[in-house]
VOTORLUM-751062 format. One record per residue (C-alpha): x, y, z; residue number from 1; residue in three letters; chain. Coordinates in nm, 3 decimals. Example, Ala and Ser with C-alpha at 12.3 -4.5 7.8 and 13.67 -1.06 7.14 Angstrom:
+---------+---------+---------+-----+--------+--------+
:       x :       y :       z : num : residu : chaine :
+---------+---------+---------+-----+--------+--------+
:   1.230 :  -0.450 :   0.780 :   1 :    ALA :      A :
:   1.367 :  -0.106 :   0.714 :   2 :    SER :      A :
+---------+---------+---------+-----+--------+--------+
//
This chain:
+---------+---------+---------+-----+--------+--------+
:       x :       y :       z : num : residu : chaine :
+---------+---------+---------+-----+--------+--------+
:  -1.138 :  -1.333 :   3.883 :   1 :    UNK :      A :
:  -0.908 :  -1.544 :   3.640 :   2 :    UNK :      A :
:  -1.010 :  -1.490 :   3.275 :   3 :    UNK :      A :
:  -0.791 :  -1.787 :   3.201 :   4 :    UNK :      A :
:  -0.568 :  -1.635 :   2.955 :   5 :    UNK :      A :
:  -0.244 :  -1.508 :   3.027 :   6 :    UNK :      A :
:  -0.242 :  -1.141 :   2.969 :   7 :    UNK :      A :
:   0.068 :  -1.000 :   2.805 :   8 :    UNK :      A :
:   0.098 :  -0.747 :   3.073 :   9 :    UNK :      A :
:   0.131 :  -0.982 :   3.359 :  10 :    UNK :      A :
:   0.435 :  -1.171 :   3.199 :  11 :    UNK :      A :
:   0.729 :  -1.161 :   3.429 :  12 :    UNK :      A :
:   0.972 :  -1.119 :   3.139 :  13 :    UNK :      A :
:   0.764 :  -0.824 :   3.033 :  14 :    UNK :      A :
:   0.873 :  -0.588 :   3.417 :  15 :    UNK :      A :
:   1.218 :  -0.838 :   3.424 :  16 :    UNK :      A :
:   1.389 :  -0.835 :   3.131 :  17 :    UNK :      A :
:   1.586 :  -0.488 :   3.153 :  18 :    UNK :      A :
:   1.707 :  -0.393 :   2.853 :  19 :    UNK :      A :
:   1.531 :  -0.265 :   2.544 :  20 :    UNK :      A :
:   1.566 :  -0.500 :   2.214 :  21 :    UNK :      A :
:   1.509 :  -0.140 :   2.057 :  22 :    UNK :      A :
:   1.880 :  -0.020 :   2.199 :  23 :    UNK :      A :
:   2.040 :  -0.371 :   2.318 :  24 :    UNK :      A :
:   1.942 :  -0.676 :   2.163 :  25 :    UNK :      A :
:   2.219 :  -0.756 :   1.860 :  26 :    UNK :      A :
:   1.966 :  -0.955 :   1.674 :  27 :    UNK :      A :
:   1.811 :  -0.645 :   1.605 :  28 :    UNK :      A :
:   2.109 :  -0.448 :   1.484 :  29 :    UNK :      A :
:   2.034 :  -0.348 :   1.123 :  30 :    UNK :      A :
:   1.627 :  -0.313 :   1.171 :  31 :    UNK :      A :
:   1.438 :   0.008 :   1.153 :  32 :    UNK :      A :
:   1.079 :   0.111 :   1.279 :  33 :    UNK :      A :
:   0.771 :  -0.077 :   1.158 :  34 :    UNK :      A :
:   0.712 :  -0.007 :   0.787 :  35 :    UNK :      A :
:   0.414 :   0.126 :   0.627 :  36 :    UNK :      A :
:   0.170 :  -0.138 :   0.474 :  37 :    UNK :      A :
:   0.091 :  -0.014 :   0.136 :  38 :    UNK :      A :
:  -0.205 :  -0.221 :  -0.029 :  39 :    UNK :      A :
:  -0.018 :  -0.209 :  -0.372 :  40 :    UNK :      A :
:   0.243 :  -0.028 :  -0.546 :  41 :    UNK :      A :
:   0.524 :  -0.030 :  -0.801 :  42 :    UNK :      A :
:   0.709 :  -0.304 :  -0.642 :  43 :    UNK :      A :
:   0.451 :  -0.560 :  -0.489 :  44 :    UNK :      A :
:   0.437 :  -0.761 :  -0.811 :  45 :    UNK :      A :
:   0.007 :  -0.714 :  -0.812 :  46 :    UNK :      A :
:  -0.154 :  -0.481 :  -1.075 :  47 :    UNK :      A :
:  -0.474 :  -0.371 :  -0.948 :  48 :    UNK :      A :
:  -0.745 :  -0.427 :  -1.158 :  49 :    UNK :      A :
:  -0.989 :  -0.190 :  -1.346 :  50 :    UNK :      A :
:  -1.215 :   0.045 :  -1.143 :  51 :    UNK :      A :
:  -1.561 :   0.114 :  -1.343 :  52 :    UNK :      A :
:  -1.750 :   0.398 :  -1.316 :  53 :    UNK :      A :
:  -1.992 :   0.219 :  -1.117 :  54 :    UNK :      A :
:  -1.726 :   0.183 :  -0.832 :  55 :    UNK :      A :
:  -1.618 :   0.486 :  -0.889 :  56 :    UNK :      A :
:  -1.934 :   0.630 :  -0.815 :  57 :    UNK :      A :
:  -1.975 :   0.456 :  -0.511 :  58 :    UNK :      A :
:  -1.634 :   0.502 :  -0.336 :  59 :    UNK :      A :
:  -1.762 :   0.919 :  -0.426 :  60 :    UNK :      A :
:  -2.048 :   0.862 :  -0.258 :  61 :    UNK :      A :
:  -1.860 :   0.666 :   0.059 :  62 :    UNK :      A :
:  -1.628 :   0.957 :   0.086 :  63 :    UNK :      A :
:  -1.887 :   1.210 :   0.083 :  64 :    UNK :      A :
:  -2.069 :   1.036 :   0.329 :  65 :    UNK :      A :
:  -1.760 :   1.053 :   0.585 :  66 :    UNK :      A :
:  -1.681 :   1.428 :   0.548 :  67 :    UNK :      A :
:  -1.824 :   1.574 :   0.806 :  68 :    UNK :      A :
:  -2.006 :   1.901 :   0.715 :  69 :    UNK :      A :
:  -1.840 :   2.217 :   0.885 :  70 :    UNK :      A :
:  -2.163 :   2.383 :   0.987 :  71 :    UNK :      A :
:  -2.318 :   2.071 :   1.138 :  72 :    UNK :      A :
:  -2.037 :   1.858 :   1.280 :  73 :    UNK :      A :
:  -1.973 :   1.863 :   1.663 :  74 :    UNK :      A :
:  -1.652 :   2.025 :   1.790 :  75 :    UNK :      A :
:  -1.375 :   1.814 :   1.862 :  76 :    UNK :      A :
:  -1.476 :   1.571 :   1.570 :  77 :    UNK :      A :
:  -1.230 :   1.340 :   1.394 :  78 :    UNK :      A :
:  -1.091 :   1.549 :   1.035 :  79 :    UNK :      A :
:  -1.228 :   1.240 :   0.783 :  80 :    UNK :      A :
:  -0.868 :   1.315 :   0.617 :  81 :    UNK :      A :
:  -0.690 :   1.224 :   0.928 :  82 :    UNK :      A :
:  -0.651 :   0.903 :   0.866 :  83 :    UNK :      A :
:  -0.569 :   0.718 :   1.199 :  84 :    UNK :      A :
:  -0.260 :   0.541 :   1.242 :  85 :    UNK :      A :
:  -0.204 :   0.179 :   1.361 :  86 :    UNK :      A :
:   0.034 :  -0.041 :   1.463 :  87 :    UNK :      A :
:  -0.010 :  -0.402 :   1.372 :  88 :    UNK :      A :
:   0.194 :  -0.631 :   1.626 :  89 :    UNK :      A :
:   0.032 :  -0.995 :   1.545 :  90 :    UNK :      A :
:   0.154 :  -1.316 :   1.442 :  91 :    UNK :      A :
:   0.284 :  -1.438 :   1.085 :  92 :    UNK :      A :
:  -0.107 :  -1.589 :   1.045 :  93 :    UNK :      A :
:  -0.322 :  -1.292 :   1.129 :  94 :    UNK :      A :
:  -0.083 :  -1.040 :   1.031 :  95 :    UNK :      A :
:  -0.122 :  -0.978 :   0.618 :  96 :    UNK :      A :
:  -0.538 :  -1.033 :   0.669 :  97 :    UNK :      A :
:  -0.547 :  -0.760 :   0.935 :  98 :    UNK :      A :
:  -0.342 :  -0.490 :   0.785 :  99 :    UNK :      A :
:  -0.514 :  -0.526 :   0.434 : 100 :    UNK :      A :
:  -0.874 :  -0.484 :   0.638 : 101 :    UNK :      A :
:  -0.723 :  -0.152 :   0.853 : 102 :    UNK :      A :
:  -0.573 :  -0.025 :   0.520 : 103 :    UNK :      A :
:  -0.898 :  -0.079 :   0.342 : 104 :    UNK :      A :
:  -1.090 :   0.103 :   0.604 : 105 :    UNK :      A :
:  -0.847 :   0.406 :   0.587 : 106 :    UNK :      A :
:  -0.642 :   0.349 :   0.832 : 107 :    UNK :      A :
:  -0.247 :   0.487 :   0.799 : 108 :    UNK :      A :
:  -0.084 :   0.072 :   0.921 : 109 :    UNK :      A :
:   0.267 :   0.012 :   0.995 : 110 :    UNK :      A :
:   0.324 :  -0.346 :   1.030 : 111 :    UNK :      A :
:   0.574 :  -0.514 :   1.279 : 112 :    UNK :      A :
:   0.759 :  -0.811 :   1.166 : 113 :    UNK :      A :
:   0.946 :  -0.813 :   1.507 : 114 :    UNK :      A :
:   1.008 :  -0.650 :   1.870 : 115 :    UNK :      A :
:   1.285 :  -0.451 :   1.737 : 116 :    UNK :      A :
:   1.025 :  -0.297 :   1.440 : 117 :    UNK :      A :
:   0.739 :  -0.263 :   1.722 : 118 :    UNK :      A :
:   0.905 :  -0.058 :   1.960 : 119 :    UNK :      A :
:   1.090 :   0.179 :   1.755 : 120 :    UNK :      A :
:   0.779 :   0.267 :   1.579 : 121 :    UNK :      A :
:   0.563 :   0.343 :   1.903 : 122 :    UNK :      A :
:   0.883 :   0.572 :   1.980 : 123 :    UNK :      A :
:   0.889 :   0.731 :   1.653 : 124 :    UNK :      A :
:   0.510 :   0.759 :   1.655 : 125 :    UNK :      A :
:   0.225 :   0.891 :   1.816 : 126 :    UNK :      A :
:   0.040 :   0.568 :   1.717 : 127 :    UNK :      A :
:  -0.303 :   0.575 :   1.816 : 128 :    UNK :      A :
:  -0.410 :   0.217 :   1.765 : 129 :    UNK :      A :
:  -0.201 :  -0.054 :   1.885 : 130 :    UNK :      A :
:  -0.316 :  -0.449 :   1.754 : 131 :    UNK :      A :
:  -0.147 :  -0.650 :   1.961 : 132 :    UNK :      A :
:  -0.127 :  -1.048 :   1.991 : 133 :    UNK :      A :
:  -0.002 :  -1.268 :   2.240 : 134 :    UNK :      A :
:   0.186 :  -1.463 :   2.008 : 135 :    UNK :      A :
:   0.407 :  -1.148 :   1.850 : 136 :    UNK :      A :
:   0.750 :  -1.233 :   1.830 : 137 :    UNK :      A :
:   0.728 :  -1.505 :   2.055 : 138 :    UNK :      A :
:   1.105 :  -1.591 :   2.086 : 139 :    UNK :      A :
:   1.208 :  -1.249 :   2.183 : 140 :    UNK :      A :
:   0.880 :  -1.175 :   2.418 : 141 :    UNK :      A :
:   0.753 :  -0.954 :   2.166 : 142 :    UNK :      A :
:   0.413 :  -0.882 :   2.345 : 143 :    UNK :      A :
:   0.561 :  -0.826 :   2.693 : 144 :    UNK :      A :
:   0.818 :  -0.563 :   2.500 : 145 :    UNK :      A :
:   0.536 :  -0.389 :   2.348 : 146 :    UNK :      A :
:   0.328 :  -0.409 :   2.662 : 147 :    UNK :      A :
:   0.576 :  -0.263 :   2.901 : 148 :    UNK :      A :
:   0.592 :   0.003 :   2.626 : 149 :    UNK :      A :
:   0.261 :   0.095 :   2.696 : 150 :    UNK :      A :
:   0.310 :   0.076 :   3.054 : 151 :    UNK :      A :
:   0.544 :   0.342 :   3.065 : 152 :    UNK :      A :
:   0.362 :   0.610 :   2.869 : 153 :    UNK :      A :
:   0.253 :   0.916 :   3.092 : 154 :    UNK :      A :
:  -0.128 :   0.926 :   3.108 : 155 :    UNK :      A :
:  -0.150 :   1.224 :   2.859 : 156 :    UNK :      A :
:   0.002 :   0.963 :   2.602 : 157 :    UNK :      A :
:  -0.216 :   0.640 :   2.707 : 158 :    UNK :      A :
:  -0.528 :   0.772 :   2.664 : 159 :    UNK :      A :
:  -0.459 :   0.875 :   2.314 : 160 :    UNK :      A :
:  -0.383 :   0.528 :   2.301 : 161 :    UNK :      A :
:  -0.656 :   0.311 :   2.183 : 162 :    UNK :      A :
:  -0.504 :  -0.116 :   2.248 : 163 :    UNK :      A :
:  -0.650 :  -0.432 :   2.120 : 164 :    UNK :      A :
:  -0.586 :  -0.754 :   2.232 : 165 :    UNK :      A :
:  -0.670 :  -1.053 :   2.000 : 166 :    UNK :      A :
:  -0.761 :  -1.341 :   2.176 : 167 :    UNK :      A :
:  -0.908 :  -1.701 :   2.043 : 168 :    UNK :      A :
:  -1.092 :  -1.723 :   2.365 : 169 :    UNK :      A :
:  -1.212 :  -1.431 :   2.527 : 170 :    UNK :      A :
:  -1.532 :  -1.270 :   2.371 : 171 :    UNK :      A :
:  -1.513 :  -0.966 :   2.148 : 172 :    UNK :      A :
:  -1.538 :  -0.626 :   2.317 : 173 :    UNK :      A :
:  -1.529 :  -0.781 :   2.652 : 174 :    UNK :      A :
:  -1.536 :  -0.507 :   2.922 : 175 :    UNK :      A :
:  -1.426 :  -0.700 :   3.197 : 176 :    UNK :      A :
:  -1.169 :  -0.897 :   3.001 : 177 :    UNK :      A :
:  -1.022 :  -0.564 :   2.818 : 178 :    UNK :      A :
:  -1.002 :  -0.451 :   3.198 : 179 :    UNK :      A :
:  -0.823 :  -0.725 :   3.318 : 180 :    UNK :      A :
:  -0.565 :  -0.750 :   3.056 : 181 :    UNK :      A :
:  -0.540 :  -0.343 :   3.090 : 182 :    UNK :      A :
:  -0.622 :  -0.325 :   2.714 : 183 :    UNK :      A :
:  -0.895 :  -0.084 :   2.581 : 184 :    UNK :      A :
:  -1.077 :  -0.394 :   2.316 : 185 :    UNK :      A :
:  -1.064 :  -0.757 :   2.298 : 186 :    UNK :      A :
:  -1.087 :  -0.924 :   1.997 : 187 :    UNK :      A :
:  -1.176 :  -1.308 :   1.911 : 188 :    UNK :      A :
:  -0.940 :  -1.440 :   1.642 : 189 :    UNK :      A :
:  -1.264 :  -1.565 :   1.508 : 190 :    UNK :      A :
:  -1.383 :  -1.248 :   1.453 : 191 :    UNK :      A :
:  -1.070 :  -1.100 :   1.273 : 192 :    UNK :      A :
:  -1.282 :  -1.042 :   0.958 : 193 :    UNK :      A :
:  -1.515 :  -0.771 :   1.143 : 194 :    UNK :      A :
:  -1.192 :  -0.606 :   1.274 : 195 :    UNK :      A :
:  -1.299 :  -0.256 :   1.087 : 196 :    UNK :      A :
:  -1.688 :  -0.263 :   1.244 : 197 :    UNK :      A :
:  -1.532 :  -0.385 :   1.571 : 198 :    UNK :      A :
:  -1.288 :  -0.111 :   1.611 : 199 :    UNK :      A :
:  -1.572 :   0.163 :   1.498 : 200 :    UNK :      A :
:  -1.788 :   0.032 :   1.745 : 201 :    UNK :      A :
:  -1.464 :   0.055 :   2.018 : 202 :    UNK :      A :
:  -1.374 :   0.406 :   1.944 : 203 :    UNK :      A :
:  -1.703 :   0.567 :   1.928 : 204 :    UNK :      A :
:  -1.741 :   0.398 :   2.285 : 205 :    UNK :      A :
:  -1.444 :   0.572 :   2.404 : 206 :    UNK :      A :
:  -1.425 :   0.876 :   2.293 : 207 :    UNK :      A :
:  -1.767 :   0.950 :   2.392 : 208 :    UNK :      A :
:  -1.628 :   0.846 :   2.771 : 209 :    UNK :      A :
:  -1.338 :   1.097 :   2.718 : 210 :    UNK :      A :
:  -1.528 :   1.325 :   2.528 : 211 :    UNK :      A :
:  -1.605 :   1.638 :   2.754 : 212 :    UNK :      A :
:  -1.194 :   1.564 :   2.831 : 213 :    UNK :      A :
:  -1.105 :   1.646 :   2.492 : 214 :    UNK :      A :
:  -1.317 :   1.934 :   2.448 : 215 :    UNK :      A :
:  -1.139 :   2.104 :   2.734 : 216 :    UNK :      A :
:  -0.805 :   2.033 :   2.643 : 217 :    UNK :      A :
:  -0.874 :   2.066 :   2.314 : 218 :    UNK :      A :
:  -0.832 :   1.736 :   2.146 : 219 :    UNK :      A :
:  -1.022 :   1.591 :   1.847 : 220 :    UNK :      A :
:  -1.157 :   1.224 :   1.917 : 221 :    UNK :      A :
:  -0.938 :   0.964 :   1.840 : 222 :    UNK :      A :
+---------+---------+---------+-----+--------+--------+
//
């Protein structure tokens, strides 16, 4: 069945190219590995603004709420101070607006501005969420890059893995669709703002399939 979209995996330049632009491409010469998106500091130019004891309250009460209680929580549970970490491999319009929500949600982001940036941080990572969009680096293939990256991970690796494919036509957490473009979570560009819920919703799906998995090898839940 043809989904109509183009999946990043099926490009030919993706299984054709040959060399890595992490090793071989000169246009990549002086980069390093994805940097981590930091939602302020020292030298961003923004001053964050006052916190009142109101919000402090609350964000006390949020945290509270996440750590899991040591006598009660199930084995193999996610450490709330293991914060998960992302890659973020999107285009110049989605790609501020999506780190900000992952780094707001407590998610450890590293943001690619390029191919070069992308794959030396999956190879100097074990990222375990991987935003990816078609239109990533489009001059140098970026998505096909990254996607054959994935493609060669030994199953041990993939499945602590967790992909997302943003799409502006395919329908959010589409099953099928995630299956044909061997992704774990589609994602409607329209939907970008409910990336946090979405990815909750995506994760508790899957490691509840992998979860007896886990428990014997034991791993904690992605």
């Amino acid at each position: 069945m043809n989904s109509g979209v183009a999946s990043p995996a099926s490009e030919k330049g993706a299984l054709s190219i040959g060399n890595s632009p992490a090793t071989e491409h000169p246009r990549y010469d002086k980069s390093d590995a994805a940097p981590l998106f930091e939602l302020s500091g020292p030298d961003s130019g923004e001053k964050s603004p006052p916190v009142s004891t109101e919000e402090i309250g609350r964000m006390l009460v949020s945290l509270f709420q996440k750590v899991p209680d040591m006598n009660t929580s199930e084995p193999g549970a996610r450490p709330a101070w293991d914060r998960r970490k992302s890659l973020v491999c999107v285009s110049d319009k989605h790609r501020d607006a999506i780190a900000r929500l992952l780094a707001e949600d407590n998610f450890k982001v590293f943001v690619a501005q390029d191919t070069r940036q992308a794959v030396e941080r999956m190879r100097a990572n074990q990222i375990e969420i991987l935003v990816l969009d078609p239109e990533f680096d489009l001059i140098e293939q970026g998505a096909a890059f990254v996607t054959r990256e994935v493609q060669v991970l030994r199953p041990a690796q993939r499945r602590r893995l967790f992909v997302v494919l943003l799409s502006p036509s395919l329908k959010t957490l589409d099953a099928h669709a995630a299956f044909l473009n061997n992704v774990n979570a589609i994602v409607n560009t329209k939907e970008i703002d409910h990336l946090p819920r979405i990815l909750e919703q995506g994760l508790r799906e899957y490691n509840e399939l992998y979860r007896e998995f886990n428990l014997v090898l034991g791993l904690a839940a992605l």
